[in-house]
N, C-alpha and C positions, 0 to 999 in steps of 0.2 A: 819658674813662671807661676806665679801666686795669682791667682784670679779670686775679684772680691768682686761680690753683685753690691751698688748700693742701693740705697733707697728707695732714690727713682727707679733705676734698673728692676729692682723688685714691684715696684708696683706696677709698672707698664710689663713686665712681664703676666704678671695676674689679671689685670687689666686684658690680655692676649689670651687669658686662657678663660676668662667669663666669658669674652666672647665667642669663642670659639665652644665653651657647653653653650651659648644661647642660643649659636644655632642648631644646637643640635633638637630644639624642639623645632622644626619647622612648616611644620605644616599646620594651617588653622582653617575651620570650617566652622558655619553656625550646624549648633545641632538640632535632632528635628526638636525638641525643647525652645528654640528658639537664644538657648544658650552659645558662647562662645568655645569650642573646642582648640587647645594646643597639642600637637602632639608632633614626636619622633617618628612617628608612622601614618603610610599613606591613610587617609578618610576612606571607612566603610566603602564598598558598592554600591549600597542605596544612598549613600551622597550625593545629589547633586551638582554638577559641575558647577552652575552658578551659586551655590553654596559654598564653595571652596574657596576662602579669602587670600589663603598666602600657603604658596609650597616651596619646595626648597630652591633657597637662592636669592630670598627674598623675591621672587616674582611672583608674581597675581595667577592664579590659573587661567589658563591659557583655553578660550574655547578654539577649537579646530575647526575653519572656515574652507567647505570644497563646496567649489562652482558646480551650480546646477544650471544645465539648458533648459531653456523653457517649451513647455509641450503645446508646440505649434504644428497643427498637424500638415499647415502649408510649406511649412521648410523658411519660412520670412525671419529670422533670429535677426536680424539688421534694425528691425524698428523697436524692437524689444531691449528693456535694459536687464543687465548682466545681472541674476539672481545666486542667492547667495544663502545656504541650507546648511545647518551645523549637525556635524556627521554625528550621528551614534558610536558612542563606543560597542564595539563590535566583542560579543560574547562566545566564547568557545562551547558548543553544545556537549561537548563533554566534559567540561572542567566540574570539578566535583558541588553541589550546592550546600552554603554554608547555613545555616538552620542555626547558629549561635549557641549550640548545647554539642559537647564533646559525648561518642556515641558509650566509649569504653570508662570517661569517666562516671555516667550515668549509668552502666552496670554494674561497676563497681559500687558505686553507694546504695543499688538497690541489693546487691549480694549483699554488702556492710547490714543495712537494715533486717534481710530477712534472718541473717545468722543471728542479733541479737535479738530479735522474735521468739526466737527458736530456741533461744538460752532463755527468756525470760519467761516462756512458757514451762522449760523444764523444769525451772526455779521454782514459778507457782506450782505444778505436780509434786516435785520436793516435798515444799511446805504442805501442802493438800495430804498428803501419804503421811507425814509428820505429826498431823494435827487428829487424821484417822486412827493414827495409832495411838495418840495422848486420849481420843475419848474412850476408844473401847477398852484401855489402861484404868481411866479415871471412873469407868462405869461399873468396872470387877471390885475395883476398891469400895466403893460405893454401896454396894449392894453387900461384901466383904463386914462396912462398919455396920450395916443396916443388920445384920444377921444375926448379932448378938454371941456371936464367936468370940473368943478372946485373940486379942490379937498382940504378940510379942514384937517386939524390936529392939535393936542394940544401941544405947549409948556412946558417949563420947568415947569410954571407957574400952569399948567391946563388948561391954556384959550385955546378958539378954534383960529385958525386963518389961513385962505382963501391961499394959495400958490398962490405968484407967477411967471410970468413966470421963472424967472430965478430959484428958488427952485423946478417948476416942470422939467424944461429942467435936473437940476441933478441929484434928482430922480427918472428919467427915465433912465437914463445914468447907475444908479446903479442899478436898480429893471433888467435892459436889461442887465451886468454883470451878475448877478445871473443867469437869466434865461440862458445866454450863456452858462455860466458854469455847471448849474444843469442840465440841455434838452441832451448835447452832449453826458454828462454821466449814464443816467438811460435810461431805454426804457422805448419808445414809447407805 
């Protein structure tokens, strides 16, 4: 028993199944924008009833029509014609109120926020302590070229060898950059 779909059979098969996702958008409402909404899910609570154009089934929404007696306070409802009042939908005084903002996602991201506060201030202190330590570094040296001391250092080689003038005059020049740069921006 060999079963082949043809053609046709394939396309009224898909044909069968568009239709069946299009209804699954089924509900439409204008929104308070004044725009057209589709959706799979029922319209907000602040919808309006007569804002709701189409819900599932293709039917129109449906306003709900209960007979009101008329307030005669003779009891005469005979000369009166039959009135006609559309019920409120009826709210649970305990059902929880939807405020549109999730309470646990909004902790979350104010936790998310303060803990990177909290890292980006320690990072600034970091740097800050970093920069304290490069001036009052770059102020010994400073004072170090200014002293007229001789001052050794070692080569590529390892050896020791004596600076001079002209190697101290640029090293001063550089150690007083630093120290310019590091002093203005950390405190004192």
């Amino acid at each position: 028993m060999d079963h082949k779909i043809t053609p046709k059979q394939l396309i009224l098969l898909l044909a069968g199944w568009a239709f069946a996702l299009s209804a699954a958008a089924q509900y439409q409402w204008m929104g308070k924008d004044g725009r057209k909404v589709f959706s799979d899910r029922p319209p907000p609570a602040d919808v309006q009833e007569k804002d709701i154009l189409k819900q599932p089934g293709g039917r129109r929404a449906a306003v709900p029509v209960v007979p009101v007696e008329p307030a005669d306070p003779a009891g005469s409802s005979a000369a009166a014609t039959p009135a006609v009042a559309v019920a409120k939908p009826r709210v649970d005084p305990n059902a929880p109120k939807i405020s549109g903002k999730d309470a646990e996602l909004e902790a979350k991201k104010k936790k998310l926020e303060q803990e990177e506060a909290a890292k980006k201030k320690a990072e600034e202190e970091k740097v800050a302590q970093a920069r304290a330590e490069n001036c009052e570094r770059a102020k010994k040296a400073v004072t170090m070229f200014q002293s007229g001391v001789r001052v050794a250092s070692t080569n590529a080689k390892g050896e020791r060898e004596i600076m001079d003038d002209n190697a101290r005059a640029a090293e001063l020049k550089r150690v007083q950059a630093v120290a310019d740069r590091d002093c203005k921006l950390s405190p004192q």
